[in-house]
C-alpha positions in Angstrom: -0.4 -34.8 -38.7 2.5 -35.5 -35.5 4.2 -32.7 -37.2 1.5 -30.1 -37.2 0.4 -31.0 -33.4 3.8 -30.4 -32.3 3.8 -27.2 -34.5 0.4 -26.4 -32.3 1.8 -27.2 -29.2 5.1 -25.0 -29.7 3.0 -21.9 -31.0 0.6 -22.4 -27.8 3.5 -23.5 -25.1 4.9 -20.0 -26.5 1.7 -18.3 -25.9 1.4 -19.2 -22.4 4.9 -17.9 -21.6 4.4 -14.8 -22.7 1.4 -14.5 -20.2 3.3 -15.8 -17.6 6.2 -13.1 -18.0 3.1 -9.9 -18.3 1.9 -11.3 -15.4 4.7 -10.9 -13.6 5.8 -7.7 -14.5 2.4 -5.9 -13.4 3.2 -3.1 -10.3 2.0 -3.8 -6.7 -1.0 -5.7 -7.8 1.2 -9.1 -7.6 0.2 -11.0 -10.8 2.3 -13.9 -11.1 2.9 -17.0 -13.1 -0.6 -18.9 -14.2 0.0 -21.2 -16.9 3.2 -23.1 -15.6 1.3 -26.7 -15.3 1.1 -26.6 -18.8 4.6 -25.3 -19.6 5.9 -28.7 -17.3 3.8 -30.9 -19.4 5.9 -31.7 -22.5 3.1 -34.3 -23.7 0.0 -31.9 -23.5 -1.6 -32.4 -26.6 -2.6 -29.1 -29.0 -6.4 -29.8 -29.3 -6.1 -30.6 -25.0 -4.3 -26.9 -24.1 -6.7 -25.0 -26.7 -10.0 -26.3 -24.8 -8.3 -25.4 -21.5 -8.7 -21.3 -21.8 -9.4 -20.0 -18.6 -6.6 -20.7 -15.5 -6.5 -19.9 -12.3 -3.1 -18.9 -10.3 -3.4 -18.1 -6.3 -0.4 -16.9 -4.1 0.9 -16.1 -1.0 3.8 -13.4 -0.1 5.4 -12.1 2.5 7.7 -9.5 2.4 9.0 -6.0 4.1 8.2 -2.0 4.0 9.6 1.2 4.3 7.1 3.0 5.2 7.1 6.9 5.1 4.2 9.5 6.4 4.5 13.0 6.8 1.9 15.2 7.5 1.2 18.6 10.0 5.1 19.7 8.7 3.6 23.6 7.2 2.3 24.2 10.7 3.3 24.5 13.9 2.9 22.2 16.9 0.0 23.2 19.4 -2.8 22.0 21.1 -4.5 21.3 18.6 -2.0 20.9 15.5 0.8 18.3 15.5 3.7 17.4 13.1 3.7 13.9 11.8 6.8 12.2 10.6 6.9 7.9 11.0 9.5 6.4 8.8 9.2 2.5 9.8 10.0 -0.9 8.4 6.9 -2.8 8.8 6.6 -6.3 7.7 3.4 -7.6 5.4 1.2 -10.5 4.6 0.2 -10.4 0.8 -2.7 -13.0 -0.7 -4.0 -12.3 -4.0 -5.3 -14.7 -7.0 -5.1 -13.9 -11.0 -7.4 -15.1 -13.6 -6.8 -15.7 -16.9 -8.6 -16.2 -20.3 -6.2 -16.2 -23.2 -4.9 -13.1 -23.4 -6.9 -10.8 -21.1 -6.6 -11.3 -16.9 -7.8 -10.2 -13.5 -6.0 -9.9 -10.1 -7.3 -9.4 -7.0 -4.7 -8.8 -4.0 -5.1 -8.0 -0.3 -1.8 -6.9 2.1 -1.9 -6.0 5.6 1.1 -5.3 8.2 1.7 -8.2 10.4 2.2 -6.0 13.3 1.7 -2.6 15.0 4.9 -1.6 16.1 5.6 0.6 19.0 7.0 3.6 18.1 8.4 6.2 20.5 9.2 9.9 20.2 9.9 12.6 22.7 10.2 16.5 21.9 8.5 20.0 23.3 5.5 21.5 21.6 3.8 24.4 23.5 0.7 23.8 25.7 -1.4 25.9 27.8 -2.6 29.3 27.2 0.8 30.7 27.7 2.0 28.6 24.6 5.1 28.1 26.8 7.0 24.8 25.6 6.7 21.3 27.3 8.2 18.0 26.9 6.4 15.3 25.6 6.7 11.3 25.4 4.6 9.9 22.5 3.8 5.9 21.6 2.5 5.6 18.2 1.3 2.3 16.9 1.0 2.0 13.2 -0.9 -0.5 10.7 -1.2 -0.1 6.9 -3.6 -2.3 4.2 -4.0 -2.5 0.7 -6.8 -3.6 -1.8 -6.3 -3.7 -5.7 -8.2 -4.9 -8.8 -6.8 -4.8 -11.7 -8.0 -5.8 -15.6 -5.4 -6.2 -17.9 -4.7 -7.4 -21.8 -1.2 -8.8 -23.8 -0.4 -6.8 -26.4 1.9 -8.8 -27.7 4.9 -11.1 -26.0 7.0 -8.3 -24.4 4.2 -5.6 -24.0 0.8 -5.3 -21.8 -1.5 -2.7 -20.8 -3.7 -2.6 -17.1 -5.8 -0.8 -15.5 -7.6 -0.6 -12.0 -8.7 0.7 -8.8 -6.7 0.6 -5.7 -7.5 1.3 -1.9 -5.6 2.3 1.1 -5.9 2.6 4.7 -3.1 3.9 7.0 -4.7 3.9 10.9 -1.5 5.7 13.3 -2.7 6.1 17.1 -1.1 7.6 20.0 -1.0 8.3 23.6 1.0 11.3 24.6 2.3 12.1 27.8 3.2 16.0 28.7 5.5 16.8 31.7 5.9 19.9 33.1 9.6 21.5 33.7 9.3 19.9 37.3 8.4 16.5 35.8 4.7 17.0 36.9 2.2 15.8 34.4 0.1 18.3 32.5 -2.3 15.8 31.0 -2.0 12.9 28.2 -3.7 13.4 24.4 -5.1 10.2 23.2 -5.2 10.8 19.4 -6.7 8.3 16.5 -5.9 9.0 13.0 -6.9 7.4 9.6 -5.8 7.9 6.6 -7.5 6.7 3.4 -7.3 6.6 -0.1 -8.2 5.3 -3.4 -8.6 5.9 -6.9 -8.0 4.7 -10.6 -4.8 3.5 -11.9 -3.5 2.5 -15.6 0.2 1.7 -16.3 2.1 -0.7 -19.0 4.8 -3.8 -18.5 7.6 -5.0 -20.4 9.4 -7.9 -19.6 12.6 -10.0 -20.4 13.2 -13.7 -20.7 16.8 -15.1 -19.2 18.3 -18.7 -18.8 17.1 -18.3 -14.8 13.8 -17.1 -15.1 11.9 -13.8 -15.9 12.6 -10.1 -15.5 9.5 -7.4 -15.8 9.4 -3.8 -15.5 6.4 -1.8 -14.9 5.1 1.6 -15.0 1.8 3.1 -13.7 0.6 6.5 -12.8 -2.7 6.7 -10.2 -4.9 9.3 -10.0 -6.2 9.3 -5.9 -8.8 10.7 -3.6 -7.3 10.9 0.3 -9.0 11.4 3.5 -7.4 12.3 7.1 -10.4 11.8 10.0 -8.3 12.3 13.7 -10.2 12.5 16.9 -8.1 13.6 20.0 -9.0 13.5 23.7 -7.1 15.5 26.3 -7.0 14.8 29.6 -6.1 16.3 33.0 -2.4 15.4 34.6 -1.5 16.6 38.3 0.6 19.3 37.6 0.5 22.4 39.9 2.4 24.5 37.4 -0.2 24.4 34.1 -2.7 21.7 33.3 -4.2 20.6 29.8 -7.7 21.4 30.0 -10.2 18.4 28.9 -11.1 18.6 25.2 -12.2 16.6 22.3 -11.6 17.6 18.6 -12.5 15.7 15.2 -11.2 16.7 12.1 -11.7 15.6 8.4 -9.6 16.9 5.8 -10.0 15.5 1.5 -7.2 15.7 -0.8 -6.2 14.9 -3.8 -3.0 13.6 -6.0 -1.5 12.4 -9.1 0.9 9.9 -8.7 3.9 7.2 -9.5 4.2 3.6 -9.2 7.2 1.5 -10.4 8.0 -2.7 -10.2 10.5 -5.0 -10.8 10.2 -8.3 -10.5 11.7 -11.7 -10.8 9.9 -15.0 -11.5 12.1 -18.6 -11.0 11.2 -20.9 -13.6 8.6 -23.7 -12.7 9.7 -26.1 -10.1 9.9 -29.0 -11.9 9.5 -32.0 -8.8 6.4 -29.6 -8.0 4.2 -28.9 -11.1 2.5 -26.0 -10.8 4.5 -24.3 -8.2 6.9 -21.3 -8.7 8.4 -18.2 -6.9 9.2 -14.5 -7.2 11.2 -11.6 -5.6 9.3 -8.2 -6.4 10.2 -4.0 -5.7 8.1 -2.0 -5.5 7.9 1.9 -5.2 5.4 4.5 -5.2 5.3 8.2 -3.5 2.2 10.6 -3.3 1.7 13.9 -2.5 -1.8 15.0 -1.2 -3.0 18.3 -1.4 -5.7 19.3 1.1 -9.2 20.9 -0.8 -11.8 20.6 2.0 -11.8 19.8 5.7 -14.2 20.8 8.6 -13.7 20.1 12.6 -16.1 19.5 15.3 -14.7 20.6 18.8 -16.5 20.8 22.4 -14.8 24.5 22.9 -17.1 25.6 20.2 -20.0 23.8 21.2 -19.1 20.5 19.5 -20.4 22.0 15.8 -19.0 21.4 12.6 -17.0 24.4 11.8 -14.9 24.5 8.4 -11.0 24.5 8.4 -9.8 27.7 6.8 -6.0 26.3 7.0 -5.7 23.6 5.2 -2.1 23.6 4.6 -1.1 21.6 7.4 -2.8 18.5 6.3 -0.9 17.9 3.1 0.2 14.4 3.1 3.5 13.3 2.0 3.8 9.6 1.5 6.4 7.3 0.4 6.5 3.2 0.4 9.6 0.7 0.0 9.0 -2.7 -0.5 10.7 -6.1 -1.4 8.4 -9.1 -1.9 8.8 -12.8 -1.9 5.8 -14.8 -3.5 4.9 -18.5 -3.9 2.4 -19.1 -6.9 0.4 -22.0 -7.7 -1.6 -22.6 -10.8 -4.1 -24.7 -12.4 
């Protein structure tokens, strides 16, 4: 009998490793280690781990971005039409919790930017209705935050399957400043822009066991629905050579893309004066491109009615993210 409860305990100790290692593996949506009270419990008994089915596992990470945007870069730079490049490290915040019942699991996750950094540009774009080139000053402040839920299921111990929906939401606001060649001020542009998206996702993990913990690889391709709303305000400066007449504009723009996501990630084994408690380093990558399919404007010049965009070209998004990730898990 002692030999076929150990027997039951080694077959089910197994079985909860395995989830730990998919868990791990799984891109972006942060699923970590769930059943590691158990695994640090040499004297669980079989019939005791086989009543306890569902387990709970929440986390907290923090970790840092490379975060690139590109938008406006098929057009050229007016009035009304700006080029958008930000390429900035922005540190995150990551929460999430992962729920488990034998071999199928759920995550949820939430990440948000810490900060919104000041970032500063300068360059001519031409203003007026001569078009003629001025120089410009712009202070962009930029925030990011992402939503996922995901379902997934364990093939087998080095295999798993997941799917889910994810949301994103990229706000970047500005005030520019626009001198004239006299260093007179033609007028500031106060300009909000949003950028969301979301959409299905379905991907597969792999993962490998070592001597100092676990490795997990992860592929996912997303299929996502983006939308850019901007509303700019122009205002007056004191220039006597040319002035930027007032003016408010909104624009929406929808697009559309097909796109990668890869992870890697590490998991520590269990800490063993802490039972329960574990950590993990993660990379991830994704990069989208969105192509523009409908937009419409509303602007007081045309008597503040919604017109459609007929050039749509200059709101294809290009966007790219970086990140490394440190997590602490707890589970129970």
């Amino acid at each position: 009998m002692n030999q076929q409860q150990g027997e039951g305990n080694h077959e089910y100790h197994y079985l909860i490793a395995s989830q730990k290692l998919f868990l791990s593996a799984i891109p972006r949506l942060e699923c970590v280690p769930i059943l590691i009270l158990l695994l640090t419990s040499p004297l669980t008994k079989a019939e005791e781990v086989s009543k306890a089915q569902v387990y709970i596992s929440p986390r907290l990470g923090a970790g840092m971005m490379r975060y690139e945007y590109n938008v406006g870069l098929a057009g050229k730079n007016s009035d009304i039409q700006d080029k958008v490049q930000l390429k900035e490290e922005l540190p995150f915040i990551n929460l999430g919790t992962t729920l488990t019942y034998n071999r199928l699991f759920m995550d949820v996750s939430v990440q948000s930017t810490l900060m919104e950094p000041d970032i500063n540009e300068d360059g001519e774009k031409p203003v007026g209705i001569d078009s003629t080139n001025r120089d410009y000053t712009r202070d962009t402040q930029l925030e990011r935050q992402d939503y996922t839920l995901s379902f997934g299921y364990m093939m087998n111990n080095h295999f798993s399957i997941f799917a889910g929906y994810q949301y994103g939401d990229t706000s970047y606001d500005w005030i520019e400043k626009i001198d004239d060649e006299k260093g007179g001020e033609v007028g500031t542009v106060d300009k909000n822009n949003e950028f969301l998206t979301g959409g299905p996702f379905i991907g597969v993990a792999t993962n490998w066991q070592t001597k100092l913990g676990t490795l997990g690889l992860s592929l996912a391709v997303a299929d996502l629905d983006g939308k850019i709303t901007t509303h700019r305000k122009h205002e007056e400066g004191k220039s006597t050579i040319t002035k930027l007449h007032k003016r408010e504009r909104t624009e929406k723009v929808s697009s559309s893309t097909t796109g990668v996501k890869v992870g890697l990630n590490w998991n520590a084994p269990p800490i063993s004066s802490i039972p329960g408690l574990s950590y993990g380093v993660s990379l991830d990558w994704f990069s989208y491109e969105f192509d523009s399919k409908k937009g419409s404007f509303q602007d007081n010049v045309f008597g503040n009615r919604e017109n459609e965009l007929l050039d749509l070209e200059p709101f294809d998004v290009e966007e790219t993210v970086y990140s490394v990730r440190f997590s602490l898990n707890y589970s129970f």
